[in-house]
C-alpha positions in Angstrom: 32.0 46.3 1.4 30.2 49.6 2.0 28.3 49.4 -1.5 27.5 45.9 -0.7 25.7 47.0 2.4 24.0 49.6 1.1 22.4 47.5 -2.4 21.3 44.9 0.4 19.9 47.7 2.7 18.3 49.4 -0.3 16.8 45.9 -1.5 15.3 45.4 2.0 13.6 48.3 2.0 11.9 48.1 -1.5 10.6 44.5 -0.5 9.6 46.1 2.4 7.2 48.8 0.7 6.4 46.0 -1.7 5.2 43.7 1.4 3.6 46.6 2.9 1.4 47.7 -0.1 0.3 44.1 -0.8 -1.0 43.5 2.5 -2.7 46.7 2.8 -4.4 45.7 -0.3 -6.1 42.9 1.0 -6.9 44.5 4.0 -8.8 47.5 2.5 -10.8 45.2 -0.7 -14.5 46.2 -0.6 -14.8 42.0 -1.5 -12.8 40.4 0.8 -15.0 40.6 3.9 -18.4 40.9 2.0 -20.8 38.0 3.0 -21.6 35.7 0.5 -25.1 36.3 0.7 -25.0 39.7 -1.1 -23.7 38.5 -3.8 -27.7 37.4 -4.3 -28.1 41.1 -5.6 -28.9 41.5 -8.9 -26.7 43.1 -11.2 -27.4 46.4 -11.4 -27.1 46.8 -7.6 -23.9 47.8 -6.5 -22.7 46.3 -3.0 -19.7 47.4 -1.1 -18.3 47.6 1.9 -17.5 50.3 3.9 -16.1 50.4 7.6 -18.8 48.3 9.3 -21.5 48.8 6.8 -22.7 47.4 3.7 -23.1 50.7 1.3 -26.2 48.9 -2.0 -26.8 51.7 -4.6 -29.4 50.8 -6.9 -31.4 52.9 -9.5 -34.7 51.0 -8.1 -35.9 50.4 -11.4 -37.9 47.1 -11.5 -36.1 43.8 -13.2 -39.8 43.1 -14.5 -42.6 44.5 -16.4 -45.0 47.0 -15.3 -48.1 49.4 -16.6 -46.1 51.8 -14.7 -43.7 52.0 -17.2 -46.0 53.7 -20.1 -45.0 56.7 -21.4 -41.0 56.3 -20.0 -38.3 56.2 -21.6 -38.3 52.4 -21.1 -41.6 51.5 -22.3 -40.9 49.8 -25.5 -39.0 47.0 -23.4 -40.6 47.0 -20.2 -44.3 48.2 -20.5 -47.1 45.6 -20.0 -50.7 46.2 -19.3 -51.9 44.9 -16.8 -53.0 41.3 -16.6 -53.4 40.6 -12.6 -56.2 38.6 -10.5 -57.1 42.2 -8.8 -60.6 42.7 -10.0 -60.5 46.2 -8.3 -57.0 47.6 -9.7 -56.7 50.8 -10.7 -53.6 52.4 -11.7 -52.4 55.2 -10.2 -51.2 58.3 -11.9 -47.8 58.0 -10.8 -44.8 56.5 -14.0 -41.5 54.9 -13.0 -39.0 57.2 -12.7 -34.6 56.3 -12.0 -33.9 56.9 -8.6 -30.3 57.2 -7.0 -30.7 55.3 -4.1 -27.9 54.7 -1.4 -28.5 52.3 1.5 -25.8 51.8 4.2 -26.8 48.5 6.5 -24.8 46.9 9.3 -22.4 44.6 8.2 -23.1 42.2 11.5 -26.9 43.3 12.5 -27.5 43.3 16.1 -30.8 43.6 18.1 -31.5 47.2 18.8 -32.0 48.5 22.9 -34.9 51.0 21.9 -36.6 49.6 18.4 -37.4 52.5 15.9 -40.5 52.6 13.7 -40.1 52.6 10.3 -40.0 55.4 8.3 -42.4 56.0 5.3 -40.6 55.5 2.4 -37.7 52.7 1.8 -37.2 50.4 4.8 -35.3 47.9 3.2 -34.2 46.9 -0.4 -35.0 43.9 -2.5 -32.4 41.3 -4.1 -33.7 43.3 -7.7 -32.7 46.6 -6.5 -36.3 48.0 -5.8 -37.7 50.0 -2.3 -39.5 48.0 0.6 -41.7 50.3 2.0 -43.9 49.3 5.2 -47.5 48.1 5.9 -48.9 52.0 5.9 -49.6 54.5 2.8 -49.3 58.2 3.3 -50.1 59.5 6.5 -49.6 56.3 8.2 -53.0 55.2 6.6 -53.9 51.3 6.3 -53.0 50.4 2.7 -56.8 49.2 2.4 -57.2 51.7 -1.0 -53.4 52.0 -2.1 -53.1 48.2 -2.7 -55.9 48.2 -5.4 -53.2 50.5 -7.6 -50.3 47.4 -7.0 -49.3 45.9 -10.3 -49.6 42.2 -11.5 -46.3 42.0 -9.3 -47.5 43.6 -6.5 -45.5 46.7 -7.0 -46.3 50.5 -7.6 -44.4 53.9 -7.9 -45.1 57.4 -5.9 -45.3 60.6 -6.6 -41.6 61.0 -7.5 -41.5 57.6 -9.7 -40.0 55.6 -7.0 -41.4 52.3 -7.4 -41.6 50.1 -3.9 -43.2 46.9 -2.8 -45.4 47.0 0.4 -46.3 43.4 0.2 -45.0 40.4 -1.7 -43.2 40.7 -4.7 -44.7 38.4 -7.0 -41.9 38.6 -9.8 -39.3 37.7 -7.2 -41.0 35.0 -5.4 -42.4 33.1 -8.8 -38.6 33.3 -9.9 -36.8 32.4 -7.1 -39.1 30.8 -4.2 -41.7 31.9 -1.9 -38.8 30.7 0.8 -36.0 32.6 -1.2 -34.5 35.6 0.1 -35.7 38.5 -0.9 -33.8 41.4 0.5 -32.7 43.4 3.7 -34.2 46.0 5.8 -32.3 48.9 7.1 -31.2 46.9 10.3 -29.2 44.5 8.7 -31.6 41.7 9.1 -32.6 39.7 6.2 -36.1 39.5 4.6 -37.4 36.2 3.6 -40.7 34.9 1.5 -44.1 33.4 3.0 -42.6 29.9 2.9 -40.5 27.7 5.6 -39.7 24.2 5.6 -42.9 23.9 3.7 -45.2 26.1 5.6 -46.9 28.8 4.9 -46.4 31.4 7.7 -48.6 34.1 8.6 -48.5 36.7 11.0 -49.2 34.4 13.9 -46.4 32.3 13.6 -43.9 35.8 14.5 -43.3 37.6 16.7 -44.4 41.7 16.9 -41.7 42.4 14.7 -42.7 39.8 12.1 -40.1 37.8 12.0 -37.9 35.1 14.6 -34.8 33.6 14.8 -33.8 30.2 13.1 -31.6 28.2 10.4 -32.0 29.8 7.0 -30.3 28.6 3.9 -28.0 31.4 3.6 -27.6 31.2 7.4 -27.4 27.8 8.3 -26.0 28.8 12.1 -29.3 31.0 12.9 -30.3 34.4 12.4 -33.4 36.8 12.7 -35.1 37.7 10.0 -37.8 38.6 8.4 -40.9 36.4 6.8 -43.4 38.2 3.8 -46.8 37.1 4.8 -50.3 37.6 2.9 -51.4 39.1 6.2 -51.0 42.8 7.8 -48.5 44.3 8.7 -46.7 42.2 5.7 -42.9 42.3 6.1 -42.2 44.5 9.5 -44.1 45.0 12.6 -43.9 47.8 15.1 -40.8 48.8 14.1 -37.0 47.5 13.2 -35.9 44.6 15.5 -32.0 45.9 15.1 -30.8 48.8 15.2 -31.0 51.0 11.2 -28.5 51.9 9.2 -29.7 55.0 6.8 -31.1 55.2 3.6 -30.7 58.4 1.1 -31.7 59.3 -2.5 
């Protein structure tokens, strides 16, 4: 009787742990409770989620060709001169260069109580892995001489080879939409193209933080977010509508 009790006491303990460790599985997946919107990332952008966070690590290397690529490593594949509508381009000296970039979002963005400005440097991240920088080059200049250096796709690296878009990207949009989504900024909130429910929006059409708050495809319930428009200040206003999560790199 005694040896009975303890094989059944013994068996309800190991189902237990067995039990315990299952669930706690589920609970802690990095998938489980990651919205199925991220999963618009392109491969080599790693998405996770930590706590109440998104964590995206990409090596910010454009999915397209660039004349930014000569003389890299990657130049027999991805080099192409360039063949844009720009009748001012020049390139700059700058090459593409890996970067290790990290960038930790909310999870569920929420308006902010004081709005930052955005930093120089990555605001946000593209569905291709690559930078969004704001409407200003260095020094918080207008970008009235910098955008003559953007490639065919309207992209360009900096001094340290990190290559960033400041305007529309051209690849994305003529491969997926010019109403596609094309990335987050560091709030959270989603970035969309120049196009909605057939219309071409420009600055006018948002508010001062260039974007509003409607139905999207990936959020047919509403949400803010962000509209690309041919017109200044681009993708972001005066500054992040929620509140940031961090970048590093």
């Amino acid at each position: 009787m005694t040896s009975r009790f303890v094989y059944l006491l013994t068996a309800a303990a190991v189902l237990s742990i067995s039990c315990s460790k299952d669930s706690g599985s589920v609970s802690t997946s990095t998938t489980a409770s990651l919205p199925a919107v991220f999963k618009k990332f392109g491969s080599t952008v790693t998405v996770s989620v930590e706590g109440n966070y998104v964590v995206l690590k990409s090596n910010g290397l454009p999915d397209h060709k660039s004349p930014y690529y000569k003389g890299t490593q990657w130049a027999s594949t991805q080099y192409e001169a360039y063949n844009g509508t720009n009748p001012l381009w020049n390139q700059n000296p700058n090459t593409i260069a890996s970067q290790n970039l990290v960038f930790k979002i909310p999870l569920n963005p929420s308006i902010a109580s004081a709005h930052a400005e955005t930093p120089l440097g990555p605001m946000g991240i593209a569905v291709n892995g690559v930078a969004i920088f704001n409407q200003y080059a260095a020094g918080r200049a207008a970008l009235t001489d910098e955008v003559n250096s953007f490639d065919q796709y309207n992209g360009h690296p900096q001094q340290n080879g990190q290559y960033h878009y400041h305007v529309e990207p051209l690849y994305i949009t003529a491969n997926k939409g010019r109403d596609a989504l094309l990335g987050f900024l560091l709030d959270g909130f989603p970035v969309y193209g120049p196009l909605e429910n057939g219309k071409t929006l420009t600055s006018a059409d948002l508010d001062s933080y260039h974007g509003h708050t409607s139905a999207t495809a990936d959020y047919p319930n509403g949400i803010y977010h962000y509209h690309i428009t041919s017109d200044v200040p681009y993708i972001n206003g005066v500054g992040f509508y929620g509140t940031a999560g961090t970048v590093t790199n």
